[in-house]
C-alpha positions, 0 to 999 in steps of 0.5 A, a space after each residue: 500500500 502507498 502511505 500516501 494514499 493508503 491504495 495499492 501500489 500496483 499498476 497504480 498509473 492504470 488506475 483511477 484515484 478516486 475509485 481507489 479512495 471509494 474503495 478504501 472507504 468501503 474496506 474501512 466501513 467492512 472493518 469497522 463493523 458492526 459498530 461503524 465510522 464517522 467520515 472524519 474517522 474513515 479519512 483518517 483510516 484510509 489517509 484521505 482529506 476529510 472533505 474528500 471522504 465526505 463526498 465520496 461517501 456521500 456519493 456512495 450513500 447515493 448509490 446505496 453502498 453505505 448508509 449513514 445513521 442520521 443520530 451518530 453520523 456512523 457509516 455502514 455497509 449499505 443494501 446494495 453490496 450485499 444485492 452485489 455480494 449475492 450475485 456473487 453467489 460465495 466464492 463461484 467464478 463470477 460472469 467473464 471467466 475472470 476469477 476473483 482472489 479477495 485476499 490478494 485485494 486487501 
């Protein structure tokens, strides 16, 4: 990982940097469940601007990928990646052929 940025470092000029911060944030919400994050933790996390956690969790939150209580401003997991996750179907090769190696990823 870059200590920049906290993203892989690999191929890193073929890839998208903010797609790579989402993604993080994602990670760090799954980690810090069930209890969840604010965003100011989550930057902190994954070594990103507050503000640009915010907004990127903001549009995660659009999307459905995370949830934010309203009472804590804590930051979840959100209902469409389990619907993604479920498509999955647990480890099976997914549509494409491309298997798919999670613990390398992290």
């Amino acid at each position: 990982m870059s200590t920049a940025d906290n993203v892989p470092d690999q191929a890193s000029g073929a890839r998208v940097q903010s797609v790579e911060r989402a993604l993080a944030l994602l990670d760090a919400i799954a980690d810090a469940s069930p209890r969840g994050d604010t965003a100011a933790e989550l930057a902190l996390a994954c070594g990103i601007n507050r503000a640009t956690a915010w907004r990127l969790l903001a549009t995660l939150e659009g999307r459905g990928l995370v949830d934010r209580d309203p009472a804590t401003s804590r930051y979840q997991i959100g209902y469409t990646v389990a619907r993604l996750a479920a498509a999955f179907q647990g480890g099976e090769q997914p549509p494409g052929g491309r298997a798919v190696d999670t613990a390398r990823q992290r």
